[in-house]
DOZA-284716 format. One record per residue (C-alpha): residue in one letter; x, z, y. Coordinates in nm, 2 decimals. Example, Ala and Ser with C-alpha at 12.3 -4.5 7.8 and 13.67 -1.06 7.14 Angstrom:
BEGIN
['A'; [1.23; 0.78; -0.45]]
['S'; [1.37; 0.71; -0.11]]
REM end
This chain:
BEGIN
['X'; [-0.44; 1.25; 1.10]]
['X'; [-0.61; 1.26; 1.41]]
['X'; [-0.48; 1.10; 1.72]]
['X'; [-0.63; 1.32; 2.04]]
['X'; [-0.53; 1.38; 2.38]]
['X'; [-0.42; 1.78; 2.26]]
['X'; [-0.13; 1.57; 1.97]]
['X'; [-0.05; 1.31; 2.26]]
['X'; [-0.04; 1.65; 2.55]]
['X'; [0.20; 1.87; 2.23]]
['X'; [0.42; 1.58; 2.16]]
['X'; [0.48; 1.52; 2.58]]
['X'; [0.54; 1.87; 2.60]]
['X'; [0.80; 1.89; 2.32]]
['X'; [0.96; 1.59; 2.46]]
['X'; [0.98; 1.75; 2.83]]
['X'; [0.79; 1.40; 2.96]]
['X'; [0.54; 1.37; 3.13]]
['X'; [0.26; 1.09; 3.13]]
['X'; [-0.04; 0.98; 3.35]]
['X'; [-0.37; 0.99; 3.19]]
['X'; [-0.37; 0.56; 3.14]]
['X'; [-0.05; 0.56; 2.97]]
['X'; [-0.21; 0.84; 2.75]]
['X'; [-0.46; 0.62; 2.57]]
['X'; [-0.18; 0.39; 2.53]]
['X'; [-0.01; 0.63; 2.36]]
['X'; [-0.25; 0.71; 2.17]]
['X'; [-0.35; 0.38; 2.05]]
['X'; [0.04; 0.33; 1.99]]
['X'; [0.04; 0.65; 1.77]]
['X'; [-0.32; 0.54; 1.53]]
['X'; [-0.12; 0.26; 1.48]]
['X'; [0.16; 0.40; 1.35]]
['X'; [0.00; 0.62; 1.17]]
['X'; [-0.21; 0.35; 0.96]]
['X'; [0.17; 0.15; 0.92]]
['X'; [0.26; 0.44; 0.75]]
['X'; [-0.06; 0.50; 0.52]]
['X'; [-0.07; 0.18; 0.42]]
['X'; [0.29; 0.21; 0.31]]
['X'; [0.19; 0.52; 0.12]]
['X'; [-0.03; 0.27; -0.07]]
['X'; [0.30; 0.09; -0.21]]
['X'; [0.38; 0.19; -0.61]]
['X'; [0.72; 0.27; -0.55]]
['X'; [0.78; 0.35; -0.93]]
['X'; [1.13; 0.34; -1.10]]
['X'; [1.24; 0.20; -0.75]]
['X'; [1.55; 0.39; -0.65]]
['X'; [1.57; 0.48; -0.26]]
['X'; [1.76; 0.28; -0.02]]
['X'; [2.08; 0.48; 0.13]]
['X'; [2.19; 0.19; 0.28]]
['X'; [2.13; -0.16; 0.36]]
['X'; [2.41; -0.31; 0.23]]
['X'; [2.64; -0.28; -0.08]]
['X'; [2.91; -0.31; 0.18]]
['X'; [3.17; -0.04; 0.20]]
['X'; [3.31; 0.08; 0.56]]
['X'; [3.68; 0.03; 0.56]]
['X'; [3.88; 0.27; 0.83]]
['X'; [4.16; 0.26; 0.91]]
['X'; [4.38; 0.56; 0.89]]
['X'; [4.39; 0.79; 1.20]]
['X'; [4.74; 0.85; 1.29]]
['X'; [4.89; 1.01; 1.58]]
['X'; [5.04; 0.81; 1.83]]
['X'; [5.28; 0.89; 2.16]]
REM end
């Protein structure tokens, strides 16, 4: 995918921010880099590995919610 000023001007749009032309190219650089994280992760045999729903075999204990006056 290619990181250009038209992705960098779409995404600022979408995101109703706006940026000056120097933290652009930062952006942009941010972005490639991103990008390659995620490529390279693509590179990973993830074979017979089940996903992750959570990070922690840990189970969330609530209390009850009961009305109070």
């Amino acid at each position: 995918m290619e990181v250009n000023n038209a992705l960098v001007n779409k995404l600022a749009k979408l995101s109703r921010l706006h940026f000056e032309e120097e933290e652009k190219g930062e952006i942009r650089q941010d972005l490639e880099r991103m990008i390659h994280f995620v490529e390279k992760l693509n590179e990973l045999d993830t074979t017979g590995v089940p996903p992750l729903m959570h990070m922690s075999d840990s189970v969330n204990r609530l209390r009850s919610d009961t009305v109070q006056g």
